[in-house]
C-alpha positions, 0 to 999 in steps of 0.5 A: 258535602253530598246532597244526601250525606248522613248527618253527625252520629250514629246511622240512623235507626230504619238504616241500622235494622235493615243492616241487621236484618241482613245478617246471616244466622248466628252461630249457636255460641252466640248467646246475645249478638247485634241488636238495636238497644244491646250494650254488648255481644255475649258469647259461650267459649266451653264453660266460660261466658264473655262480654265484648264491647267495642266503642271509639272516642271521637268528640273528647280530645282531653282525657281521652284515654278516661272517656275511652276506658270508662265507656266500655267499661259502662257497657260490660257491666250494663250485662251484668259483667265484670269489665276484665280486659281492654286492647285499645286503636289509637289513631293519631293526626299526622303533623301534630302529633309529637312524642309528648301527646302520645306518650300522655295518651298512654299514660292516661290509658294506664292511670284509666285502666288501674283505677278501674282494675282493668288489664291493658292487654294490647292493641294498635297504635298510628299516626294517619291522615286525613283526621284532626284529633286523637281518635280511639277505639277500645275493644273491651272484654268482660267476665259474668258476675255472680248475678248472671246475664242482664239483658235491656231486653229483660224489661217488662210491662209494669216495670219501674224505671230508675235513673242514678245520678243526673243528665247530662253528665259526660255532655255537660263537661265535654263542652267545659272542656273543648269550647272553655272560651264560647262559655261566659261563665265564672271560671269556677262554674267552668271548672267543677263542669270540667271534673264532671267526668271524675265526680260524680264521674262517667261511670256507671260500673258501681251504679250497675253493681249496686243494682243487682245487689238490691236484687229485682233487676230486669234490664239495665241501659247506659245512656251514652249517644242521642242522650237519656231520649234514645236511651229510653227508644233503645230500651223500649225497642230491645224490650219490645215495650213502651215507656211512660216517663215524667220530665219533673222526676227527671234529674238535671244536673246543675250545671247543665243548667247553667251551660247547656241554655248556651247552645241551645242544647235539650238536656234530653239529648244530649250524650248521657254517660254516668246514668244509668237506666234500670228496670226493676220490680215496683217493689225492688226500686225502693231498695235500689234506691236507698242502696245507691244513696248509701253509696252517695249515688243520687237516683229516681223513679222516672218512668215505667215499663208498658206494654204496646210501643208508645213512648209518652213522656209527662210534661206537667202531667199532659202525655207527649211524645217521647223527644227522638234526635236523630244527631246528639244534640252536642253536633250543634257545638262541633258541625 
């Protein structure tokens, strides 16, 4: 490996605002393009605004095709969007690759794609070297809802911070189903970690949806890489705010618990699909609230919006700095 190669993940936050930095002036049909912290590109054609979302798949090798729909799907509603089409970059590895695995990898684009309502509208297909797993990449185009454009840079001092379901959801179960035998677990506790990503499930369309009904939402942000921690750094650096958050409000998931302690894996880390944040009005979270737990959605008030840039979480009440992971705290699993 060269000396200075940069580690697992996404690139790192200094080298990715130098890029950006770089780029030339939009073009003034650009309603929101590249920025740290911006779920998806927003852009005007005539009358009609679309969201774009492009994201690949590469830790899951089961069920990729769920991952691969539901994550860029996530980030479309994240804007207020309406997750409409999807083309779809499959890269298979040379040798191993049969007509079998492929055609089960299609298959479940289709099962992932009508569950979620969502047309298959093309793409591209390979079979290439040098990879050791499917590799897939969704390009994801959405609608706007009634509701309008919602933007993580639509979050303002005094806002709460609320979170639905638990952490980590997609993490906990990745691990259940890529490193089954390194868990010394009842075969019990394996397998409902494995359903994670169906129930409570990855996604976060409804999550978003039922937000925006309650009303008062100012910015919402799906959790994906780096965890709920760079979540929030997302967040705050789109919004040009700080963060307050509070670890006991911060839900763990069961079986995270019971997995996670294995690999001495941060929950906070730690790849968060299928929480939502959302920033809301103080006098909207109770609504939201009572909204997602009538649709048998968990959720709470960990946080909140503040003006500055500090990012303090509250351990047993003493401020700390905010935890920041330059690598997904699942790379320990697959270095």
């Amino acid at each position: 490996m060269t000396k200075d190669a940069l580690p697992l993940g996404k690139l790192p936050l200094p080298l990715l605002q130098k890029f950006l930095r770089d780029l030339p002036v939009s073009d003034p049909q650009v309603i929101v393009g590249p920025g740290i912290g911006l779920d998806a590109a927003v852009l005007k054609f005539g009358k009609e605004t679309l969201i774009f979302k492009t994201d690949p798949i590469t830790f899951a090798t089961e069920d990729i095709a769920w991952y691969l729909v539901t994550i860029n799907a996530n980030d479309v509603a994240c804007m207020g969007g309406i997750p409409r089409y999807l083309l779809v970059t499959c890269l298979l590895p040379q040798g191993i690759t049969t007509p079998e695995t492929a055609s089960a990898i299609f298959s479940g684009l289709i099962r992932a794609c009508t569950s979620h309502g969502i047309t298959l509208v093309g793409g591209h297909t390979e079979i290439t070297y040098g990879i050791d797993r499917p590799i897939a990449i969704g390009f994801m185009v959405g609608t706007l809802s009634d509701y309008g454009l919602v933007q993580s840079s639509g979050a303002k001092p005094g806002d709460a911070i609320l979170l639905s379901k638990s952490i980590p959801i997609e993490a906990t179960s990745l691990l259940a189903r890529e490193v089954p035998e390194r868990l010394a677990l009842d075969k019990g506790i394996i397998s409902r970690a494995q359903r994670l990503i169906y129930e409570p499930g990855i996604s976060v369309v409804r999550d978003a949806r039922i937000a925006l009904e309650s009303g008062g939402v100012t910015a919402m942000h799906d959790p994906t890489e780096g965890g709920l921690s760079t979540g929030l750094l997302e967040l705050a650096s789109a919004s040009g705010c700080g963060i307050e958050v509070h670890m006991e409000r911060i839900p763990i998931l069961d079986l995270a618990s019971e997995i996670l302690p294995i690999f001495s894996i941060d929950p906070m880390g730690a790849l968060a699909s299928g929480s939502l944040l959302v920033c809301c009005s103080p006098e909207s979270a109770p609504q939201i609230l009572k909204a997602w737990e009538q649709a048998s959605i968990g959720g709470a008030i960990i946080g909140r919006i503040t003006s500055g840039s500090d990012l303090i979480l509250y351990r047993e009440g003493k401020p700390h700095p905010l935890p920041l992971f330059t690598t997904d705290e699942i790379t320990k699993v697959f270095s």
